[in-house]
PyMOL Python script that loads the backbone (N, CA, C, O; Angstrom):
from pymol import cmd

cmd.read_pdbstr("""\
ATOM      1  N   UNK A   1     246.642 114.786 295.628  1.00  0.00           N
ATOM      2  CA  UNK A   1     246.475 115.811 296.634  1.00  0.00           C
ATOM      3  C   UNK A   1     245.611 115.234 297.766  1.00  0.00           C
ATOM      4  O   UNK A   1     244.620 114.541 297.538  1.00  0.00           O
ATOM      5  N   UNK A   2     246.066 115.577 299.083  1.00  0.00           N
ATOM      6  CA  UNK A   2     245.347 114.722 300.053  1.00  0.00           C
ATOM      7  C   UNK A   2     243.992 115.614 300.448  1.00  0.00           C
ATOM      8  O   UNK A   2     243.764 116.719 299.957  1.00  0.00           O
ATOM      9  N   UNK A   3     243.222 115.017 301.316  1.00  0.00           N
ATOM     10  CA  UNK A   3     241.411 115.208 301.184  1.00  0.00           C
ATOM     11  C   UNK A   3     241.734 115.922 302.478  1.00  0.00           C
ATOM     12  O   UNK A   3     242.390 115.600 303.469  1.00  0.00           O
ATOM     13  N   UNK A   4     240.984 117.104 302.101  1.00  0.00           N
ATOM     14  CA  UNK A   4     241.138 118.613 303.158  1.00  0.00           C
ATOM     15  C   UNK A   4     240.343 117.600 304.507  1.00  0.00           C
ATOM     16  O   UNK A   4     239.546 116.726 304.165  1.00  0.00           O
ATOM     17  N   UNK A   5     240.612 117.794 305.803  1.00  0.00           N
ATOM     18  CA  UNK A   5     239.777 116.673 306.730  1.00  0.00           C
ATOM     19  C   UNK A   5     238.569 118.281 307.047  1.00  0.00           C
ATOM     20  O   UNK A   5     237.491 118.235 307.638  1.00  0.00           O
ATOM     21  N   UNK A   6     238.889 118.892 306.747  1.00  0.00           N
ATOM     22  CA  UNK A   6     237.682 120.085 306.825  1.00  0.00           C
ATOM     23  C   UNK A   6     236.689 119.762 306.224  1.00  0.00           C
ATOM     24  O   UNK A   6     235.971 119.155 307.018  1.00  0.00           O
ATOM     25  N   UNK A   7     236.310 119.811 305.424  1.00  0.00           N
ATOM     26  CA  UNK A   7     235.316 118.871 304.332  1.00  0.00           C
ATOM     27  C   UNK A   7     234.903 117.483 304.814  1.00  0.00           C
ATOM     28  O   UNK A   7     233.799 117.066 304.462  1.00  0.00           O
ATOM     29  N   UNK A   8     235.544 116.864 305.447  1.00  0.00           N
ATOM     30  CA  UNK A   8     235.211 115.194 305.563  1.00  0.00           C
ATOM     31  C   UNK A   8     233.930 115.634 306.476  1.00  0.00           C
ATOM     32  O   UNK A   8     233.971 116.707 307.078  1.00  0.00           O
ATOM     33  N   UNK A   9     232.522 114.576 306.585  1.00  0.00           N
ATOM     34  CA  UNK A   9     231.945 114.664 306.913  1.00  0.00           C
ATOM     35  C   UNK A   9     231.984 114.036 308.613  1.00  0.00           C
ATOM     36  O   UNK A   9     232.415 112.888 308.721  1.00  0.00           O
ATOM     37  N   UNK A  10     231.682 114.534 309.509  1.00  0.00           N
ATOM     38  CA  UNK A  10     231.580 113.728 311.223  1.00  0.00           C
ATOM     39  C   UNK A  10     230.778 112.086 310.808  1.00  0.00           C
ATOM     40  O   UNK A  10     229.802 111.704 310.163  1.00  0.00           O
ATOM     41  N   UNK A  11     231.754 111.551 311.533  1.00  0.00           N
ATOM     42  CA  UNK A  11     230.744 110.381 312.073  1.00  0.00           C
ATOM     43  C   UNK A  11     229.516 110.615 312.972  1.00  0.00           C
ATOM     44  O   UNK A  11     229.572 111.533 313.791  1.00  0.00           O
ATOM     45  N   UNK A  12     228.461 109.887 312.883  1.00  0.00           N
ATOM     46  CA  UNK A  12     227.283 109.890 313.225  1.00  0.00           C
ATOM     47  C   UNK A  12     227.930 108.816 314.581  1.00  0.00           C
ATOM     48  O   UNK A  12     229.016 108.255 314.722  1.00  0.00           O
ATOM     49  N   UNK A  13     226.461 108.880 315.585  1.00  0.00           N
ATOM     50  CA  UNK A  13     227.136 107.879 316.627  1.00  0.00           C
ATOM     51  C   UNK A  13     226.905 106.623 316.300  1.00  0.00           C
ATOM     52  O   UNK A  13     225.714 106.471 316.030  1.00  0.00           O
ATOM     53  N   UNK A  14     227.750 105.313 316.174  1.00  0.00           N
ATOM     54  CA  UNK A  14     227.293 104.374 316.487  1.00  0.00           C
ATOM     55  C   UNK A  14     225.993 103.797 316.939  1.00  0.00           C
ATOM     56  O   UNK A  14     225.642 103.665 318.112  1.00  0.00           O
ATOM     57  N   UNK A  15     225.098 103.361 315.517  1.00  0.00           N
ATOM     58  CA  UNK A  15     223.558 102.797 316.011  1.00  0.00           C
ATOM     59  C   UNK A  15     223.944 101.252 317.074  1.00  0.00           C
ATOM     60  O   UNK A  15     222.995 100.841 317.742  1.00  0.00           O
ATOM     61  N   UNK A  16     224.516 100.923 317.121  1.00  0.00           N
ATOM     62  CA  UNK A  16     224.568  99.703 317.994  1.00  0.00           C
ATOM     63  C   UNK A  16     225.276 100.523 319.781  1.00  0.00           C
ATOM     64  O   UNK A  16     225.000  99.945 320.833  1.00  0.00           O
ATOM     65  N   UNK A  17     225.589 101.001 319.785  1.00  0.00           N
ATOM     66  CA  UNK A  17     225.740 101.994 321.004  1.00  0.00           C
ATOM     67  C   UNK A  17     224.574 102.818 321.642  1.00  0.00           C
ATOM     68  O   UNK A  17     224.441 102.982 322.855  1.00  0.00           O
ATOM     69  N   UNK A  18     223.656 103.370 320.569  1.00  0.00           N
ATOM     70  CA  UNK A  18     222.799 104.121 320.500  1.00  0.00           C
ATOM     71  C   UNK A  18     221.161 103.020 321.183  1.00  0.00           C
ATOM     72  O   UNK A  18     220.435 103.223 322.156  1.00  0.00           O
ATOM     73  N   UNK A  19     221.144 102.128 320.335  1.00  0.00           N
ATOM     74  CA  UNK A  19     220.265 100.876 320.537  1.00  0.00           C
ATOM     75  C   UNK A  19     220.947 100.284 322.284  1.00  0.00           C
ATOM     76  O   UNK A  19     220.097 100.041 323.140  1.00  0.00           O
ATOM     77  N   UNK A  20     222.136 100.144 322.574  1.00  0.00           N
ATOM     78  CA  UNK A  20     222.282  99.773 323.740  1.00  0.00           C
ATOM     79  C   UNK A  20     222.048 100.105 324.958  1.00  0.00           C
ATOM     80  O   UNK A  20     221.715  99.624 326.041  1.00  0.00           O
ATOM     81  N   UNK A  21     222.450 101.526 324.220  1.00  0.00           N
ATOM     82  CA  UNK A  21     221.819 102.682 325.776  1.00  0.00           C
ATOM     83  C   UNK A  21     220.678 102.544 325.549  1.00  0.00           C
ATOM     84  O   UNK A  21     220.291 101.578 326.206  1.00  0.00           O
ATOM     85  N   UNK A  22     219.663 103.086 324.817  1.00  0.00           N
ATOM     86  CA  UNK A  22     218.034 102.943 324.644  1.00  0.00           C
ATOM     87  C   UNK A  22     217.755 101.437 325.637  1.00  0.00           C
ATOM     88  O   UNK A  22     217.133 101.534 326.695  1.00  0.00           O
ATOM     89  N   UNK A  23     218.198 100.313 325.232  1.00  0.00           N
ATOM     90  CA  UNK A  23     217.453  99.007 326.124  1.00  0.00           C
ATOM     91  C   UNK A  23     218.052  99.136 326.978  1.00  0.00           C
ATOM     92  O   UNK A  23     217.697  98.109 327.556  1.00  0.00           O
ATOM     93  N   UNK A  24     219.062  99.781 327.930  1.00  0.00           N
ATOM     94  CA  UNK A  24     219.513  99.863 329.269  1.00  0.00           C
ATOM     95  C   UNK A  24     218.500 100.993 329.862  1.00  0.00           C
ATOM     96  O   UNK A  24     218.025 100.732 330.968  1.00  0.00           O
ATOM     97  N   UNK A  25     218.039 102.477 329.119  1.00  0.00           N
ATOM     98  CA  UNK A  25     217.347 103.106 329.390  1.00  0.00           C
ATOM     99  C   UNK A  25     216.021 102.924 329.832  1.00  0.00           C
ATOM    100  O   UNK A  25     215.554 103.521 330.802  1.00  0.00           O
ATOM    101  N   UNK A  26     215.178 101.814 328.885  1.00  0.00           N
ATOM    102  CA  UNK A  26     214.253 101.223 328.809  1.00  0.00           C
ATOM    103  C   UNK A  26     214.074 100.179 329.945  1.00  0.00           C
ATOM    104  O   UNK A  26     212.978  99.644 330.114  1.00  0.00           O
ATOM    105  N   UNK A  27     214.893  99.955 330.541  1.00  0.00           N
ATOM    106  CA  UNK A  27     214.704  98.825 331.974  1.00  0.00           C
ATOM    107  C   UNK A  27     215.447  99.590 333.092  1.00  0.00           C
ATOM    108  O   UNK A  27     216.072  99.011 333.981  1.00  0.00           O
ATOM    109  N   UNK A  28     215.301 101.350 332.952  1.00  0.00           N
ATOM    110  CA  UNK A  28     215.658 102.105 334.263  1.00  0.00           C
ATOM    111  C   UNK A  28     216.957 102.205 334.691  1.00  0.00           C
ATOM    112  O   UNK A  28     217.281 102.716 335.763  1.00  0.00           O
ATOM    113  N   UNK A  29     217.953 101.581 333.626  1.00  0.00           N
ATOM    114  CA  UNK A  29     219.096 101.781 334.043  1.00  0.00           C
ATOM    115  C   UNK A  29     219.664 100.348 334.590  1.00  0.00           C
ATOM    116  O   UNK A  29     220.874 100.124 334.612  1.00  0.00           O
ATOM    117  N   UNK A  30     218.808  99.511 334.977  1.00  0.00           N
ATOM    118  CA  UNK A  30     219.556  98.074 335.297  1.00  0.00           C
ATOM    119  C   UNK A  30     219.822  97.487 334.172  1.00  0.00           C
ATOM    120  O   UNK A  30     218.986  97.382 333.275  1.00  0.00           O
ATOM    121  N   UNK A  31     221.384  96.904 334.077  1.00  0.00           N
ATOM    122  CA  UNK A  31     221.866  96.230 332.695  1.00  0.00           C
ATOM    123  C   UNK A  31     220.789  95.242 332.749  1.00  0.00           C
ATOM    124  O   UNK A  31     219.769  95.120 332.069  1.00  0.00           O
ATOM    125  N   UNK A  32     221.386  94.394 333.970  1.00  0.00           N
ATOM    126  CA  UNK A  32     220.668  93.229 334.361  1.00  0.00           C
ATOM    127  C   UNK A  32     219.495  93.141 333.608  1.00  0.00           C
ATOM    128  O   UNK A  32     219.350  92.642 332.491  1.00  0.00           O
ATOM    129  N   UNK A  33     218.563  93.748 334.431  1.00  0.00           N
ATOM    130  CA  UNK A  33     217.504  93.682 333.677  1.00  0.00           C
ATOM    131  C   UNK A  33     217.238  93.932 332.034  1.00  0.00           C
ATOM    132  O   UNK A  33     216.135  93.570 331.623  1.00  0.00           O
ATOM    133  N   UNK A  34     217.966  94.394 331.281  1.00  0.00           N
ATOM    134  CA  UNK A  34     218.017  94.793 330.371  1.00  0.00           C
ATOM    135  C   UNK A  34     218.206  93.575 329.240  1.00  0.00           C
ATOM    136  O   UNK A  34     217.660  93.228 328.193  1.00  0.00           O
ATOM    137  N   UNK A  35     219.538  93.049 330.263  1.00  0.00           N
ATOM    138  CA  UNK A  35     219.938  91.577 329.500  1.00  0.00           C
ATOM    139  C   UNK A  35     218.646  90.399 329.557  1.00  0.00           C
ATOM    140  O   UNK A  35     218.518  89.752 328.517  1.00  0.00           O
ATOM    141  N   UNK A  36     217.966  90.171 330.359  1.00  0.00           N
ATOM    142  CA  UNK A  36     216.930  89.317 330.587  1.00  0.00           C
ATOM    143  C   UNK A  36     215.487  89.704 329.654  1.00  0.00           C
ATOM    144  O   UNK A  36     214.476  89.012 329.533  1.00  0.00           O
ATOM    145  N   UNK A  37     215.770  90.984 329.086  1.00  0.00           N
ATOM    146  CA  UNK A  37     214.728  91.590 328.362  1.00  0.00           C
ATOM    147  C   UNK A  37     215.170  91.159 327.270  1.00  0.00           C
ATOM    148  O   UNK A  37     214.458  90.495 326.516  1.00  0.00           O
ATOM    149  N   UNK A  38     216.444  91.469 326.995  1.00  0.00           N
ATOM    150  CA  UNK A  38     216.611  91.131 325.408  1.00  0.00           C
ATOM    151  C   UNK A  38     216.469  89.556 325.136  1.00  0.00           C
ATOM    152  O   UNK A  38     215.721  89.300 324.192  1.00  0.00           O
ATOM    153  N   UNK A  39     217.053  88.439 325.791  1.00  0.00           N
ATOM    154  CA  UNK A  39     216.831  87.151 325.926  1.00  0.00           C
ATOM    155  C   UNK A  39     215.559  86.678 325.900  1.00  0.00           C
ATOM    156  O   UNK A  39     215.254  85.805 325.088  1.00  0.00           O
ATOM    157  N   UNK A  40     214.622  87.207 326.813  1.00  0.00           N
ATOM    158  CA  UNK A  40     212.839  86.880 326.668  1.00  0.00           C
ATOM    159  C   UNK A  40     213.314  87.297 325.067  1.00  0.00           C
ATOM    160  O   UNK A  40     213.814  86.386 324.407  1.00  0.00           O
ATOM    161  N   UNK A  41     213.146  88.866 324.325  1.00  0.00           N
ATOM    162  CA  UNK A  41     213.058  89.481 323.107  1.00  0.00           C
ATOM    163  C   UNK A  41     213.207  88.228 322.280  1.00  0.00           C
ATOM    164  O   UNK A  41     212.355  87.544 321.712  1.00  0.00           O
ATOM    165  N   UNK A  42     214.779  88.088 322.383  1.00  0.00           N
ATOM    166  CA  UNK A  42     215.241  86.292 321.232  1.00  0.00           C
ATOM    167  C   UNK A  42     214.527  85.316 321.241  1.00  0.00           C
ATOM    168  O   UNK A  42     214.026  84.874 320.207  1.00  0.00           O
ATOM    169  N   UNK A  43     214.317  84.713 322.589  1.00  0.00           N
ATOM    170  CA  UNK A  43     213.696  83.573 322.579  1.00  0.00           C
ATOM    171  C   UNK A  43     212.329  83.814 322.042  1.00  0.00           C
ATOM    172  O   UNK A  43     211.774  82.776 321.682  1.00  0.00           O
ATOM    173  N   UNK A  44     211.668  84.858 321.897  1.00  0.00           N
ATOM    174  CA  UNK A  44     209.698  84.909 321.399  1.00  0.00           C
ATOM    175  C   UNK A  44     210.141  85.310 319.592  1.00  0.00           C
ATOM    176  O   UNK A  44     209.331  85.245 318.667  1.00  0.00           O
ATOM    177  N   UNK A  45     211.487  85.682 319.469  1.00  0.00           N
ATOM    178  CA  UNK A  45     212.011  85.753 317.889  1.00  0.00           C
ATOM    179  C   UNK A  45     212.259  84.151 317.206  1.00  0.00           C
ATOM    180  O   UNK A  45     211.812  83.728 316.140  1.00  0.00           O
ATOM    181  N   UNK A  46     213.145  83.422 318.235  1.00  0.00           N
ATOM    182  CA  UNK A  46     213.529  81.811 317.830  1.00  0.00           C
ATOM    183  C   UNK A  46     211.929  81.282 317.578  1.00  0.00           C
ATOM    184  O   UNK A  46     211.778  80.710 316.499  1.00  0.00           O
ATOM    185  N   UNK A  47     210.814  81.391 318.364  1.00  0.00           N
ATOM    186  CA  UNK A  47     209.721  80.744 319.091  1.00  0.00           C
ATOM    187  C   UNK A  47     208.884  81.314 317.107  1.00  0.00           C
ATOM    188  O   UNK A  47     208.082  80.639 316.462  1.00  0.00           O
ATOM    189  N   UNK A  48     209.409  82.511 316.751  1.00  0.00           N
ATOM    190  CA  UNK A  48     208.359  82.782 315.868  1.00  0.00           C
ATOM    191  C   UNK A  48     209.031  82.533 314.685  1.00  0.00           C
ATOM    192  O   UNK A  48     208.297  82.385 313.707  1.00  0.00           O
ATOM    193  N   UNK A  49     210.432  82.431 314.470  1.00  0.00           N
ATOM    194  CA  UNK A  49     211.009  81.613 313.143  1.00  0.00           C
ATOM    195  C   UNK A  49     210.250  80.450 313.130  1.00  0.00           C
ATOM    196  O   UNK A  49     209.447  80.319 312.206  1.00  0.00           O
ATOM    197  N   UNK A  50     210.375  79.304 314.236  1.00  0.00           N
ATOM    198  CA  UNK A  50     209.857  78.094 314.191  1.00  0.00           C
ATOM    199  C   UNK A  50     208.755  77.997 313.238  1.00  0.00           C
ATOM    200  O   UNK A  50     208.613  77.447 312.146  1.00  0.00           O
ATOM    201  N   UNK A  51     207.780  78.943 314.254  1.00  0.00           N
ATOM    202  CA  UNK A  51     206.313  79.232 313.253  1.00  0.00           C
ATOM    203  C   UNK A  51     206.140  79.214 311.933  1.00  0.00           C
ATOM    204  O   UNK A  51     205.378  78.462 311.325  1.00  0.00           O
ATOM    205  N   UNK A  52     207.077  80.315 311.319  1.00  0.00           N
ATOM    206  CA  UNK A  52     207.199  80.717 310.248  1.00  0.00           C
ATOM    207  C   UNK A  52     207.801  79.411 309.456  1.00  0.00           C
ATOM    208  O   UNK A  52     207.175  79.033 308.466  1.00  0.00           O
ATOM    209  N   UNK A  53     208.923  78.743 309.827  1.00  0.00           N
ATOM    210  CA  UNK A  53     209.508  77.789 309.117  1.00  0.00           C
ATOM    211  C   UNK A  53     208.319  76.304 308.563  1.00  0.00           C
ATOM    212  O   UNK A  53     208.087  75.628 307.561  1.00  0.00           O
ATOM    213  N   UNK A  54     207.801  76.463 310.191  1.00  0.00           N
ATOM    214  CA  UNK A  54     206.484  74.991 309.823  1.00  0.00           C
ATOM    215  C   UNK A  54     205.103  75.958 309.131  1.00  0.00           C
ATOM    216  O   UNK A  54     204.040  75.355 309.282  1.00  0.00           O
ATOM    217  N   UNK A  55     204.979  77.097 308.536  1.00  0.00           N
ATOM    218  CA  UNK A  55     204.378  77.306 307.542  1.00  0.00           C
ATOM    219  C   UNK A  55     204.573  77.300 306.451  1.00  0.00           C
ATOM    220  O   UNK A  55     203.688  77.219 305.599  1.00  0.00           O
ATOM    221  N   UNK A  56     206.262  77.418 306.142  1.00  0.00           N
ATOM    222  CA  UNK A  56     206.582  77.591 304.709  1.00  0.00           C
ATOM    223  C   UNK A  56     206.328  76.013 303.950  1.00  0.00           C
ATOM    224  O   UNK A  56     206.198  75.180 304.848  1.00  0.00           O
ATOM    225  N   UNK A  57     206.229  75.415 302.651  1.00  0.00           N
ATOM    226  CA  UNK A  57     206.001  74.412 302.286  1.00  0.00           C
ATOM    227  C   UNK A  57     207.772  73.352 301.945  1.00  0.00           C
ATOM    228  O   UNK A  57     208.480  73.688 300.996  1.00  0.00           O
ATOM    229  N   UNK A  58     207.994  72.711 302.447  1.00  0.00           N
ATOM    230  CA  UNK A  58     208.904  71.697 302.516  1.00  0.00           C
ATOM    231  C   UNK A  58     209.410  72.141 301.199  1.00  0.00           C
ATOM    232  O   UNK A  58     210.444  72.802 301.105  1.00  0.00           O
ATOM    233  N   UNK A  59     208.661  71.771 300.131  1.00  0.00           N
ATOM    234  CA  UNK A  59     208.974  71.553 298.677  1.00  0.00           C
ATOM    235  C   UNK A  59     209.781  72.960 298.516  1.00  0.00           C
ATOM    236  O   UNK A  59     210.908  72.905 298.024  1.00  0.00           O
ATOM    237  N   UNK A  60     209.248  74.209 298.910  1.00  0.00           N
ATOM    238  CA  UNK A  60     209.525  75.957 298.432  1.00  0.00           C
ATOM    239  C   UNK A  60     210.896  75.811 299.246  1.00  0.00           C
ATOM    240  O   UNK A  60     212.004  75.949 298.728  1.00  0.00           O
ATOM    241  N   UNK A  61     210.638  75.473 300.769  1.00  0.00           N
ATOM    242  CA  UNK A  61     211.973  75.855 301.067  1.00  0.00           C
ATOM    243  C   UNK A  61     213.279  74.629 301.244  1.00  0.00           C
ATOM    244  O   UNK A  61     214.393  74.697 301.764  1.00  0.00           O
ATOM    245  N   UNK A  62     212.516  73.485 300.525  1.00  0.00           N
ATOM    246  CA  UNK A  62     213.791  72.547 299.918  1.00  0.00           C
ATOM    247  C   UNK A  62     214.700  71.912 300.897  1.00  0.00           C
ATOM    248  O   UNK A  62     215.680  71.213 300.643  1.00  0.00           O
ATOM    249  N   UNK A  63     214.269  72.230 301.968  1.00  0.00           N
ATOM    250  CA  UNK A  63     214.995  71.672 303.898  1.00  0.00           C
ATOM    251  C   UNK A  63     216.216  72.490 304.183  1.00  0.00           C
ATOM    252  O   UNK A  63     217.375  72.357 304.576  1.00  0.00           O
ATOM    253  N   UNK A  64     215.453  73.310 303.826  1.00  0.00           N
ATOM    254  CA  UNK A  64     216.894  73.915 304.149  1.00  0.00           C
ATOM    255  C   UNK A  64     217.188  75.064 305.381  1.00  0.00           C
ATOM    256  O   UNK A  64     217.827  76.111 305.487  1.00  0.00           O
ATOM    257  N   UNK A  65     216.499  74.384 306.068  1.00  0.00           N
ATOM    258  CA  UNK A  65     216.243  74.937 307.411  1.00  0.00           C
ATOM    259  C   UNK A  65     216.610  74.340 308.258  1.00  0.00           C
ATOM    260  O   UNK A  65     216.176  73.197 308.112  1.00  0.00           O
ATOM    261  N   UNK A  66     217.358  74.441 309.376  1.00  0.00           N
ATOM    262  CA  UNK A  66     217.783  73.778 310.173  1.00  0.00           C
ATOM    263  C   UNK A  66     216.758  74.146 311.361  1.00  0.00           C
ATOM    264  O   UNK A  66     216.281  75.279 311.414  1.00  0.00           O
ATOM    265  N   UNK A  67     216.372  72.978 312.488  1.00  0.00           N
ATOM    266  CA  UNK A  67     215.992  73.797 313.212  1.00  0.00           C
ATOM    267  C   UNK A  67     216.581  73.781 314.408  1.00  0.00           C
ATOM    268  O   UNK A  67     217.526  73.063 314.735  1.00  0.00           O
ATOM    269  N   UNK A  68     215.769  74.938 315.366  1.00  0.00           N
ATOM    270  CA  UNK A  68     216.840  75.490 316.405  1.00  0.00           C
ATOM    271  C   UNK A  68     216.988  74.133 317.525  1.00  0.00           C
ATOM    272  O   UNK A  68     215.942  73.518 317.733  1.00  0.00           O
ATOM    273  N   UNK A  69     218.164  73.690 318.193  1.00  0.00           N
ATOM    274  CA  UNK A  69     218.195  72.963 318.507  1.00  0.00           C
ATOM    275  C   UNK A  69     217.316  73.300 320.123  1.00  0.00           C
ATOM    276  O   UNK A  69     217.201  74.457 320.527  1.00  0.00           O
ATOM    277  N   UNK A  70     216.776  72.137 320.882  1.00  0.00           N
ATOM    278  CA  UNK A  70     215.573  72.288 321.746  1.00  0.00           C
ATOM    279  C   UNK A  70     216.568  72.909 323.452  1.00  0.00           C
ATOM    280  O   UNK A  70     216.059  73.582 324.348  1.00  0.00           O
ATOM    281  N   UNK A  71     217.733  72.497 323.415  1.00  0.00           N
ATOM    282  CA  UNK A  71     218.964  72.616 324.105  1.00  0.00           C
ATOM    283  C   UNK A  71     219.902  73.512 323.495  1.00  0.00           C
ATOM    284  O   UNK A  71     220.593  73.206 322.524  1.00  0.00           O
ATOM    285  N   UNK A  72     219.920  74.593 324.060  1.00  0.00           N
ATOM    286  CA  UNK A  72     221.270  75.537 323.757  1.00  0.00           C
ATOM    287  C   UNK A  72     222.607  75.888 324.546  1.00  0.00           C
ATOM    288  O   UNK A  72     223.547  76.659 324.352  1.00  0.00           O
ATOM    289  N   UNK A  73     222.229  74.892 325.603  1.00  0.00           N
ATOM    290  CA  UNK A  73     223.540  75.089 326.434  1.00  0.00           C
ATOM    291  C   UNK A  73     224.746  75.017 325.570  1.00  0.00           C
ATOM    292  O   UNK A  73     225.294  76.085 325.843  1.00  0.00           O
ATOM    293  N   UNK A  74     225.303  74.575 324.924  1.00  0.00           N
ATOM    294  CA  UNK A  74     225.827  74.583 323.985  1.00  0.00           C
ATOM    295  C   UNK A  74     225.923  75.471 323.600  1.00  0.00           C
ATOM    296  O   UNK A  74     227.137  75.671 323.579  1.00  0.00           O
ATOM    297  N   UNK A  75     225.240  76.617 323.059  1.00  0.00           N
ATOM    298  CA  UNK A  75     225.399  78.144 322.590  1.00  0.00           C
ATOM    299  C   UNK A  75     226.482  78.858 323.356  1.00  0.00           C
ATOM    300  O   UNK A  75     227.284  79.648 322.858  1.00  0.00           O
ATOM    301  N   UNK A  76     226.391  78.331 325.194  1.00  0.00           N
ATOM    302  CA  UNK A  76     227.169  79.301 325.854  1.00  0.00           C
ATOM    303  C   UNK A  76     228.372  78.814 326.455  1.00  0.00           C
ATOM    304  O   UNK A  76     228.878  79.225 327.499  1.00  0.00           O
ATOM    305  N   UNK A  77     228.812  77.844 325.656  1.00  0.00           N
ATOM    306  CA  UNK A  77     229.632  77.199 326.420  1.00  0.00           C
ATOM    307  C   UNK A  77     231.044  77.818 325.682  1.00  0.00           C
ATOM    308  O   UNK A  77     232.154  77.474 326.088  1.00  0.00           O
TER     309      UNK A  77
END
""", "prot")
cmd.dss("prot")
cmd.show_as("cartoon", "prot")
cmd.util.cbc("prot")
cmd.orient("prot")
């Protein structure tokens, strides 16, 4: 017997839609700006893996870390 769609519960909105508008909101409405916010955001995230990676002990994490390369042009190509 097929599932009454009365009963089915609504989708909620999309959290990655929801998060997008918020950081477009958050820089006044310029994407632009928005995009240059999130990029600073990554790069002080890459900047604090590093950290984290040259604290962990070689031996615990066995090399198994790659690290981020110093050049990412490559990322956008």
């Amino acid at each position: 017997m097929p599932a009454n769609p009365e009963n089915q519960p609504t989708p909620g909105p999309d959290p990655l839609e929801v998060a997008t508008d918020l950081a477009i909101a958050a820089c006044g409405g310029d994407v632009r700006s928005a995009i240059k916010a999130l990029i600073v955001a990554n790069e002080y995230l890459e900047w604090e893996v590093k950290q984290l990676q040259a604290a962990v002990s070689n031996g615990y994490a066995r090399g198994k870390f790659e690290p981020v390369p110093p050049d990412r042009k490559d990322w956008y190509d």
